[in-house]
DOROLUM-927116 format. One record per atom (N, C-alpha, C, O, CB): residue number from 1; residue in one letter; atom name; y, x, z. Coordinates in steps of 0.05 Angstrom, whole numbers, plus 32768, in hexadecimal, padded with zeros to 4 digits. Atoms other than C-alpha are relative to their C-alpha. Glycine has a CB too. Layout:
residues N
NUM A CA Y X Z $
...
END
This chain:
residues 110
1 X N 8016 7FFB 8011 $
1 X CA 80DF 7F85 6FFB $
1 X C 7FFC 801F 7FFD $
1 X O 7FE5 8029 7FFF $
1 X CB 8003 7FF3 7FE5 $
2 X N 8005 7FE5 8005 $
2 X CA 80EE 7FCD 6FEE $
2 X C 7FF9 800E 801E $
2 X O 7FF1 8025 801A $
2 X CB 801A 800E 7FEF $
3 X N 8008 7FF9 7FE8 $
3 X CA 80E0 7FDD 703D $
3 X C 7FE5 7FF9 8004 $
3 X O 7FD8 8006 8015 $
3 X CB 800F 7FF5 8011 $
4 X N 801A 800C 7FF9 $
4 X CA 80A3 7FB9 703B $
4 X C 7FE7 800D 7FED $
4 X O 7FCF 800C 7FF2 $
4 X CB 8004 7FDF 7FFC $
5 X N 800D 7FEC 8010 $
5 X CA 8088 7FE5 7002 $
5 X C 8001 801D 800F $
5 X O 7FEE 802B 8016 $
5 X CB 800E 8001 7FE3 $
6 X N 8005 7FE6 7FEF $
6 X CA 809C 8022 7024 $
6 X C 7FEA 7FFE 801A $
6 X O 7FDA 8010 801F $
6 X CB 801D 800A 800B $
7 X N 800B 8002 7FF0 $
7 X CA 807E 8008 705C $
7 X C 7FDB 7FFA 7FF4 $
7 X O 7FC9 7FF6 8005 $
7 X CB 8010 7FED 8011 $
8 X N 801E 8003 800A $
8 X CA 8039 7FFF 703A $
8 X C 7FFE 8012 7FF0 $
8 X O 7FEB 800D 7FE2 $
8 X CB 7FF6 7FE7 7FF3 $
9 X N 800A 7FE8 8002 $
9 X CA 803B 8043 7020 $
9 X C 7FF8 800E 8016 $
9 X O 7FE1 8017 8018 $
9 X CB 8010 800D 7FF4 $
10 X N 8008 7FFA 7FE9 $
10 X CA 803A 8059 705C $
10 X C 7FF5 8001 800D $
10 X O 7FEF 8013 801D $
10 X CB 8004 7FFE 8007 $
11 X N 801E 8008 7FF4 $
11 X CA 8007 8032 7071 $
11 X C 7FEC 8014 7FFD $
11 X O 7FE1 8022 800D $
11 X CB 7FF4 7FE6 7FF3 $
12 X N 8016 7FFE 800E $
12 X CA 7FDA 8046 7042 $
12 X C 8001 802A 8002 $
12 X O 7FEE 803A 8004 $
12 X CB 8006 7FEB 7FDB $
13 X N 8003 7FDB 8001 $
13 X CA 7FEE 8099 7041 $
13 X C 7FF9 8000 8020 $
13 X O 7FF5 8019 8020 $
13 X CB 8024 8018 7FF5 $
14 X N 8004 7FFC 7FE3 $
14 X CA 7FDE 8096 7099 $
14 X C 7FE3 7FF9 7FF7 $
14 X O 7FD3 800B 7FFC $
14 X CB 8012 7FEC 801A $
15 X N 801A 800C 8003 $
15 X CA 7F9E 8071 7083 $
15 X C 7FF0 8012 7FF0 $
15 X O 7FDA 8019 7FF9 $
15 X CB 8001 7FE5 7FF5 $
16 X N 8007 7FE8 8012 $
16 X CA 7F8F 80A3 7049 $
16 X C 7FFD 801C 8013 $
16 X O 7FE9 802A 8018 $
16 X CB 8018 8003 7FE8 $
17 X N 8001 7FE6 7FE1 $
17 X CA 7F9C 80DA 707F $
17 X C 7FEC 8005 800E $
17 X O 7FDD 8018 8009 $
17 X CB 8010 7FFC 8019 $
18 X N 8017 800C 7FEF $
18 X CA 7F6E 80C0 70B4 $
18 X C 7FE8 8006 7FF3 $
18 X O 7FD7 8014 7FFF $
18 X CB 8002 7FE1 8005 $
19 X N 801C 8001 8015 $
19 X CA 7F37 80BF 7081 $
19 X C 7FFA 801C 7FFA $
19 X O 7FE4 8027 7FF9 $
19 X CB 8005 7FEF 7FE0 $
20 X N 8002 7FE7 8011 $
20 X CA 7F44 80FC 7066 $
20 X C 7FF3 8017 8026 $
20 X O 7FDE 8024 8026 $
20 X CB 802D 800B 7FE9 $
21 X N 8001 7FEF 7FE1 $
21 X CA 7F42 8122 70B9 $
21 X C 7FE7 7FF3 8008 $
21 X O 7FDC 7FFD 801C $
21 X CB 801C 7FFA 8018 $
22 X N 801E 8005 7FEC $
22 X CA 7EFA 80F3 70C5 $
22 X C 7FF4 8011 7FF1 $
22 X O 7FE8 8024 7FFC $
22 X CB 7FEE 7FDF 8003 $
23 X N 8015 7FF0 8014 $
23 X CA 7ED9 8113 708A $
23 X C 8003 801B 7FFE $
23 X O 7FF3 8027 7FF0 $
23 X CB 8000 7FF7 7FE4 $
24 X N 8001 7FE5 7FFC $
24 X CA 7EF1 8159 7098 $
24 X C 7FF1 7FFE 8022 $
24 X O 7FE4 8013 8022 $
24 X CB 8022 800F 7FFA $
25 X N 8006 7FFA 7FE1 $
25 X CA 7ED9 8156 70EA $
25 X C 7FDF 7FF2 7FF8 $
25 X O 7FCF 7FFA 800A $
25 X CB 8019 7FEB 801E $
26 X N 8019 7FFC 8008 $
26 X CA 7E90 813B 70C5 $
26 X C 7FF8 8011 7FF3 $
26 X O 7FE1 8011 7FEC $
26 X CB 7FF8 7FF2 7FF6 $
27 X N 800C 7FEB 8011 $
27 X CA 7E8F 8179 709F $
27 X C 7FED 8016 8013 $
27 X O 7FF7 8023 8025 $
27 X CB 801B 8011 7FF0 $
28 X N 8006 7FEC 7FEC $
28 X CA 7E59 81A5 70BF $
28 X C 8004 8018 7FF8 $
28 X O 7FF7 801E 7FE4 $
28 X CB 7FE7 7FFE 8009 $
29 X N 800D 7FEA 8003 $
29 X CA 7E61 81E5 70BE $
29 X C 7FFF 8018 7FED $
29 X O 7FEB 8023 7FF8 $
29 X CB 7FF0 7FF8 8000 $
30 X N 8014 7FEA 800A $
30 X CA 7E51 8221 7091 $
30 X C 7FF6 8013 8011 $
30 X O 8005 8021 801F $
30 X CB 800C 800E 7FEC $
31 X N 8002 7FED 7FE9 $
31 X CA 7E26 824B 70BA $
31 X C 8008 801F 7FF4 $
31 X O 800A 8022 7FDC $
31 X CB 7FE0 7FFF 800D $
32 X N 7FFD 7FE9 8007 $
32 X CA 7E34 8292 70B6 $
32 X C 7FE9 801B 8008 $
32 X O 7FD3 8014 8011 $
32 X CB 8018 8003 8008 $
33 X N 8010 7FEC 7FF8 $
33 X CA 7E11 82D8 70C3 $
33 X C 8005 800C 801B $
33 X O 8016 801D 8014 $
33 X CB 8001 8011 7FEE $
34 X N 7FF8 7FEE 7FEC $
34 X CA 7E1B 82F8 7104 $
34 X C 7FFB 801C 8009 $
34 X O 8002 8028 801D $
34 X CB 7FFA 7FF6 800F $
35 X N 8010 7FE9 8007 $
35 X CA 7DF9 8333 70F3 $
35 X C 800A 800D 7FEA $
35 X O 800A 8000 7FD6 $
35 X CB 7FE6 7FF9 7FFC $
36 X N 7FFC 7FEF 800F $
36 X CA 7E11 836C 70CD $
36 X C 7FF4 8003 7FE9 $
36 X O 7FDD 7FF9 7FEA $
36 X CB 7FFF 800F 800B $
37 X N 8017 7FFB 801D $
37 X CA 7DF4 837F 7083 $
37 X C 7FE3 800D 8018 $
37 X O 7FCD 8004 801F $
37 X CB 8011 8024 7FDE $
38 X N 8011 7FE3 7FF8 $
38 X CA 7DD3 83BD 70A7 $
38 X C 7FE7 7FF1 8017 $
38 X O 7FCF 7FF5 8013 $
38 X CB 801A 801D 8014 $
39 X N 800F 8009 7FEE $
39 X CA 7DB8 8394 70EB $
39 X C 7FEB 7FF0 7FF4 $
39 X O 7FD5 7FF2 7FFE $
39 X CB 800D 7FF4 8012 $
40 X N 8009 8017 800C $
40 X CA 7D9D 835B 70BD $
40 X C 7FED 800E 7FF2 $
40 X O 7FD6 8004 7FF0 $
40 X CB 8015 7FEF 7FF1 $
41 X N 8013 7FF7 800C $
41 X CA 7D7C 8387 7097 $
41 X C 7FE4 800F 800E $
41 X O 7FCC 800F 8008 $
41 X CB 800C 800E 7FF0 $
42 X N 8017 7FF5 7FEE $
42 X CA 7D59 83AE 70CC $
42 X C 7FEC 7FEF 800D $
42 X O 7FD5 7FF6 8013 $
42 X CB 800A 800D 8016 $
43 X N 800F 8017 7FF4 $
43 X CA 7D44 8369 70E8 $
43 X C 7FE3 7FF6 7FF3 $
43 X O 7FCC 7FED 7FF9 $
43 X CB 8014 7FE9 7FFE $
44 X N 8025 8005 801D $
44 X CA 7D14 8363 70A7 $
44 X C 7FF7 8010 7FFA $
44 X O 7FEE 8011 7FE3 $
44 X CB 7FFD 7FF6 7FE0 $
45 X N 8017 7FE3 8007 $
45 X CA 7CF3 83A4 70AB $
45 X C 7FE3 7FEA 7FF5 $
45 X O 7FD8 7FEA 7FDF $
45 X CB 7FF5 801C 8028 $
46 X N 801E 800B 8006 $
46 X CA 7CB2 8374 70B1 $
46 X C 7FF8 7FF5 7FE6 $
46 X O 7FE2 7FF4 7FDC $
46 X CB 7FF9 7FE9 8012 $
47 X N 8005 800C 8015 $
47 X CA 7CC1 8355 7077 $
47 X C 7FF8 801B 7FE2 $
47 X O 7FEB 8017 7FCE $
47 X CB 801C 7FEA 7FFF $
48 X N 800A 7FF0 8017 $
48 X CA 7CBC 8397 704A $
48 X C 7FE7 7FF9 7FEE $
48 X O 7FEA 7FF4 7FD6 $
48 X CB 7FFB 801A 800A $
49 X N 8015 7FF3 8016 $
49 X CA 7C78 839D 702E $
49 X C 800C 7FE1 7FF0 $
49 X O 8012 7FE2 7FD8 $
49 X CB 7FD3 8007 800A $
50 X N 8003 801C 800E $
50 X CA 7C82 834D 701A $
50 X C 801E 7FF7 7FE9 $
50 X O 8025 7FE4 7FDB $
50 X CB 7FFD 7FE7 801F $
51 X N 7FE0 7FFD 8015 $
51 X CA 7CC9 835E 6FF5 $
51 X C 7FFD 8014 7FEB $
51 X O 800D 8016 7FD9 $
51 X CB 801F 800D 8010 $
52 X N 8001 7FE7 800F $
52 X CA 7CB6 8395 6FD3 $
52 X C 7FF5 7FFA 7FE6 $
52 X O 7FE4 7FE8 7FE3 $
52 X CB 7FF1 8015 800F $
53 X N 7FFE 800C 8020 $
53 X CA 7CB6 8392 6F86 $
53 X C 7FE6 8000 7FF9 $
53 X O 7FDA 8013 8002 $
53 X CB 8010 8012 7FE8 $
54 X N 801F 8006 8004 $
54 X CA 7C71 837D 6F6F $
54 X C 7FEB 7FF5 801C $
54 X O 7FD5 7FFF 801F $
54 X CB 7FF2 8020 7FF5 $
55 X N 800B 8000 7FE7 $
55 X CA 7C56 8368 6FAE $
55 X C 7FF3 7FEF 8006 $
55 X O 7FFC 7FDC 8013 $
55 X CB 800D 8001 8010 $
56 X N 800B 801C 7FF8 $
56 X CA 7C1E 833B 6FB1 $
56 X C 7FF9 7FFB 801C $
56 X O 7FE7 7FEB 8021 $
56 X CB 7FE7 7FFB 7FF1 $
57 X N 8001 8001 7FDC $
57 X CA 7C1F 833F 7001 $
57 X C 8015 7FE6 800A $
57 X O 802C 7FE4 8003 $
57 X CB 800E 8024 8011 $
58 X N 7FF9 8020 7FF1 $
58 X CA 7C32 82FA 7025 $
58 X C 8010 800E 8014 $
58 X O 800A 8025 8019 $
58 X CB 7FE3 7FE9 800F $
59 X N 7FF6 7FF1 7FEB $
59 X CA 7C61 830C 705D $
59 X C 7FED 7FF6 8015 $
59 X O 7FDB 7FE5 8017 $
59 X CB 801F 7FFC 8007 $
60 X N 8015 7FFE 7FE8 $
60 X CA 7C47 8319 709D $
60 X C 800A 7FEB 800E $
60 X O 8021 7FE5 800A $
60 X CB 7FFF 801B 8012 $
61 X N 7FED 8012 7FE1 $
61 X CA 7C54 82E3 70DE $
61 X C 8012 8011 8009 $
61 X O 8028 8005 800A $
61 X CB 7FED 7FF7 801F $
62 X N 7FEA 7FF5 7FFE $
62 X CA 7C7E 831E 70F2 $
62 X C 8015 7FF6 7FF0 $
62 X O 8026 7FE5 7FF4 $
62 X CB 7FFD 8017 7FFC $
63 X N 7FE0 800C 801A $
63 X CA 7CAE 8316 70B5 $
63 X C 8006 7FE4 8006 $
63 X O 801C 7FDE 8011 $
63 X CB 7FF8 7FFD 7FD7 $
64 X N 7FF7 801C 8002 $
64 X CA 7CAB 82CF 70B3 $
64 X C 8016 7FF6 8021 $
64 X O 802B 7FEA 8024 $
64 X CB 7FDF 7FEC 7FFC $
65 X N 7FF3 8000 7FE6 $
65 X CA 7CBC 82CF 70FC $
65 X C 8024 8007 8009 $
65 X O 8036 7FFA 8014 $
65 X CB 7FEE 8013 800D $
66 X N 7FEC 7FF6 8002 $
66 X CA 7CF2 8307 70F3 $
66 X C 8014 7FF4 7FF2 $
66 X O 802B 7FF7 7FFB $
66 X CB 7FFD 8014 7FF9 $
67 X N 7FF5 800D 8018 $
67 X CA 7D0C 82DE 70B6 $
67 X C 800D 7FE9 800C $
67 X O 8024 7FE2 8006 $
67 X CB 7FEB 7FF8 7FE9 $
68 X N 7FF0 801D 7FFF $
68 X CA 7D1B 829C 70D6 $
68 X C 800D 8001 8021 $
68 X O 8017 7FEE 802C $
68 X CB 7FE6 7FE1 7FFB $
69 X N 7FE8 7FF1 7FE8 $
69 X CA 7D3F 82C3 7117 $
69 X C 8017 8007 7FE6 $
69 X O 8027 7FF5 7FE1 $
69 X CB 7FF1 8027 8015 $
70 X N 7FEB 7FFF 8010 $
70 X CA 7D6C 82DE 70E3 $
70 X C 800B 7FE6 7FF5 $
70 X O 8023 7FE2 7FF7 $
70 X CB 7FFA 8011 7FED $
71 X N 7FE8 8011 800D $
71 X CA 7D7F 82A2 70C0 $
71 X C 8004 7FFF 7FE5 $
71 X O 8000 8015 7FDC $
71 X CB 8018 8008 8008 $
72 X N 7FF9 800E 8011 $
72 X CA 7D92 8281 7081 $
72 X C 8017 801A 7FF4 $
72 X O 8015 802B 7FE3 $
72 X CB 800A 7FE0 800C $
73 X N 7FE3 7FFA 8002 $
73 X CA 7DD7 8299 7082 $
73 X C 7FFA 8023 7FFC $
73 X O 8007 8030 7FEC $
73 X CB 8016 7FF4 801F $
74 X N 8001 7FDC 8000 $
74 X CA 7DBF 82EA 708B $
74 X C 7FF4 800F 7FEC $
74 X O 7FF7 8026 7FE3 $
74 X CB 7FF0 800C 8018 $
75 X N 800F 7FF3 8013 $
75 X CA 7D8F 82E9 705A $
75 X C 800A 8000 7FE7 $
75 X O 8003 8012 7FD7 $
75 X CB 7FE7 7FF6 7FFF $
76 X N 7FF5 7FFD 8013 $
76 X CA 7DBF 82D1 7026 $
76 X C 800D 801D 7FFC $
76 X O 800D 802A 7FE7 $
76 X CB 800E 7FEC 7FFF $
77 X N 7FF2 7FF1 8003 $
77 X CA 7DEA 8304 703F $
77 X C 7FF0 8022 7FF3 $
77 X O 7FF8 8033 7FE3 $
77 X CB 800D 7FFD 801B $
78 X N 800F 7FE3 8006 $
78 X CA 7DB7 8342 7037 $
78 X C 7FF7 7FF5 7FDD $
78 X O 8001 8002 7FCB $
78 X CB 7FDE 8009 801C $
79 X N 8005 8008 8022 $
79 X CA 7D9B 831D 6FEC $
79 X C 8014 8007 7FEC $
79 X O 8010 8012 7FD7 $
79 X CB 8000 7FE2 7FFB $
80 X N 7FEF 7FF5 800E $
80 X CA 7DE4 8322 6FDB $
80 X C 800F 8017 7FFE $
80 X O 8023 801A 7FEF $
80 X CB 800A 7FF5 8000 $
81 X N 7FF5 7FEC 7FFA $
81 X CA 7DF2 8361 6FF2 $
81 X C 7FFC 8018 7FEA $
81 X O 7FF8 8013 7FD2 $
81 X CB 7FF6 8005 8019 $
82 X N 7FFE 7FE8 8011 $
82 X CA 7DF3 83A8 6FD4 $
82 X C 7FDB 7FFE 7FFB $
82 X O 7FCC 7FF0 800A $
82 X CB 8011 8022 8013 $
83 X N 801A 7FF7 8004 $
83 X CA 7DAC 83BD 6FB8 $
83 X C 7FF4 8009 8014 $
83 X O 8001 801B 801F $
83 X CB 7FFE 800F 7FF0 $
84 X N 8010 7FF2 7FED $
84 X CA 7D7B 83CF 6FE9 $
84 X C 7FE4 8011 7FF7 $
84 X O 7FD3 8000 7FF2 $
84 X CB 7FF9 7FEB 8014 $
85 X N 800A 7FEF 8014 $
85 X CA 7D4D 8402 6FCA $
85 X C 7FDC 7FF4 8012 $
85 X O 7FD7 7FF6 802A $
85 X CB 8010 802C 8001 $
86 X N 8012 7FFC 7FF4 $
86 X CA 7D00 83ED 6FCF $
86 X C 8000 7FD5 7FFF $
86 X O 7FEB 7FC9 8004 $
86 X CB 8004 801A 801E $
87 X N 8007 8014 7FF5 $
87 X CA 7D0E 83A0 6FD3 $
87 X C 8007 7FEF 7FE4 $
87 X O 8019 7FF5 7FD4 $
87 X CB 800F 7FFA 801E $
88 X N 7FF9 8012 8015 $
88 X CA 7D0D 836A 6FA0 $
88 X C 800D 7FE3 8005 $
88 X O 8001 7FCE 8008 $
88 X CB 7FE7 7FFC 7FF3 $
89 X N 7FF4 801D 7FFD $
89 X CA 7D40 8333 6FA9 $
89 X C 7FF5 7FE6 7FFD $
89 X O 7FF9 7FD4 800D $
89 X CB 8011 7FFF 7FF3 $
90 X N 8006 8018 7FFE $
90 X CA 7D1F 82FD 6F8B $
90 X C 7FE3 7FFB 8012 $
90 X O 7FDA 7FE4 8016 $
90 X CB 8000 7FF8 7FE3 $
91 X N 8018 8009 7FEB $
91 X CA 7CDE 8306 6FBC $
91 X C 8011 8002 801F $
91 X O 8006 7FFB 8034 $
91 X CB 7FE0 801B 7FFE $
92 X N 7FF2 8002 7FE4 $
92 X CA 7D16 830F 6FF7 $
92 X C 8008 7FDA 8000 $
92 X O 800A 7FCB 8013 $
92 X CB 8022 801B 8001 $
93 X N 7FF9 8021 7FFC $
93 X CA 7D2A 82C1 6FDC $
93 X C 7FE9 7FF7 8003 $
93 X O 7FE7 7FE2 8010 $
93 X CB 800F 7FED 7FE8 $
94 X N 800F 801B 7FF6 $
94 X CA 7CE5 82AC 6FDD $
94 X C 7FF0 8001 801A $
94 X O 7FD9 7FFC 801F $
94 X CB 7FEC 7FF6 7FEB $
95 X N 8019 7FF8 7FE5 $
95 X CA 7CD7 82C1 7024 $
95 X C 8007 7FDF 800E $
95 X O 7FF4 7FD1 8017 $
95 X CB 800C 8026 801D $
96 X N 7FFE 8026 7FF5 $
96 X CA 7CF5 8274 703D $
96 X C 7FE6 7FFE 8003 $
96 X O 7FD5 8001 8015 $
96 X CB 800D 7FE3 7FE7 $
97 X N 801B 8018 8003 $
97 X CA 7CC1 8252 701A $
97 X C 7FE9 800B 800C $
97 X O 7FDB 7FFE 801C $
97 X CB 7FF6 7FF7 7FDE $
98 X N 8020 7FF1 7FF5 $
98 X CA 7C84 8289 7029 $
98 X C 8001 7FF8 8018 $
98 X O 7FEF 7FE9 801F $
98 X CB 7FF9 8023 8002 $
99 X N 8004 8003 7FE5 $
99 X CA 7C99 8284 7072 $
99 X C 7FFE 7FEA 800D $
99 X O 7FF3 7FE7 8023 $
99 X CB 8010 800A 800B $
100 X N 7FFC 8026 7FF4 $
100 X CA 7CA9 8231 7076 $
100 X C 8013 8000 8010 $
100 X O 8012 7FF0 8023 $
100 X CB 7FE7 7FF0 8013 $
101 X N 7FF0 8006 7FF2 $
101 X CA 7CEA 8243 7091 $
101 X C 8013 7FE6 7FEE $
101 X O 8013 7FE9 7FD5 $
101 X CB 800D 801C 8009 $
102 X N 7FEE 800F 8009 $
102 X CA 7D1A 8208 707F $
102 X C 800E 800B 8005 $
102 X O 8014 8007 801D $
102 X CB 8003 7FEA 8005 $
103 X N 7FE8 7FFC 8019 $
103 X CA 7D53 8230 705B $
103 X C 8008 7FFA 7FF0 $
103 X O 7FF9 7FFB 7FDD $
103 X CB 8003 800A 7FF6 $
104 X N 7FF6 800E 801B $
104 X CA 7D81 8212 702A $
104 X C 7FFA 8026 7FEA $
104 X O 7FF6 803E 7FF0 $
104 X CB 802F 7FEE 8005 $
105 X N 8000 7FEB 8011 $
105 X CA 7D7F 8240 6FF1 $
105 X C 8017 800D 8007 $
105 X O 8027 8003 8016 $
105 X CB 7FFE 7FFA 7FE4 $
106 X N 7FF0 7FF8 8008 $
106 X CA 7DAB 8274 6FE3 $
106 X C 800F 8001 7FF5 $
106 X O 8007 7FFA 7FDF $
106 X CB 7FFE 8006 7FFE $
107 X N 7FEF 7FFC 801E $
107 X CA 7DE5 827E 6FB9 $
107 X C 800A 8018 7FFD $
107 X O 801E 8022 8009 $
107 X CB 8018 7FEE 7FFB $
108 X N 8001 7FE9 8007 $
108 X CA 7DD8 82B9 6F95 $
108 X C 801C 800B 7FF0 $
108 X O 8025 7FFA 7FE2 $
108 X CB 7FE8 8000 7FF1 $
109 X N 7FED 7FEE 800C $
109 X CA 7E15 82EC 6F7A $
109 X C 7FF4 8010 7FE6 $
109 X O 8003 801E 7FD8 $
109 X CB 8008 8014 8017 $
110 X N 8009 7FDF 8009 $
110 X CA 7DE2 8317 6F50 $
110 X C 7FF7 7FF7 7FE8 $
110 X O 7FEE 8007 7FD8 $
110 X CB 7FE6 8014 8013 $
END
């Protein structure tokens, strides 16, 4: 009896295991940036006038263009980055939606 319990722990921790190694190899992913603060930022020159604090200017198809080459992952990184003098963060988060890129949001530091 007491073999036959060990043996159905056993079971059950290989089986628990298993489970645990499918649902990590479905995890996709976090993407990342591949792009430097500095490159990433140069990438959205286009986007200036449409970041810029008060700015009732729509971005351009440039920007939007430039914007969804960069990425999800780059733009968090420049949003959360050091200050960039001239740009207003929360119109750099709503360039997604202006542009209709499908980006998850951000998760902001600031």
């Amino acid at each position: 009896m007491k073999h036959f319990k060990s043996l159905t722990m056993l079971v059950l921790a290989l089986m628990l295991l298993e489970r645990v190694r499918s649902l990590e190899e479905q995890q996709v992913p976090i993407p990342t940036c591949a792009s430097t603060f500095f490159s990433a930022l140069i990438q959205l020159i286009p986007c200036r006038a449409a970041v810029a604090p008060f700015s009732p200017i729509p971005p351009s198809e440039a920007c939007c263009n430039s914007l969804k080459a960069l990425g999800q992952p780059c733009l968090c990184v420049l949003v959360n980055g050091p200050p960039i003098s001239g740009v207003d963060r929360n119109m750099a988060l709503q360039l997604p939606e202006k542009c209709t890129a499908n980006f998850e949001p951000c998760d902001t530091m600031n």
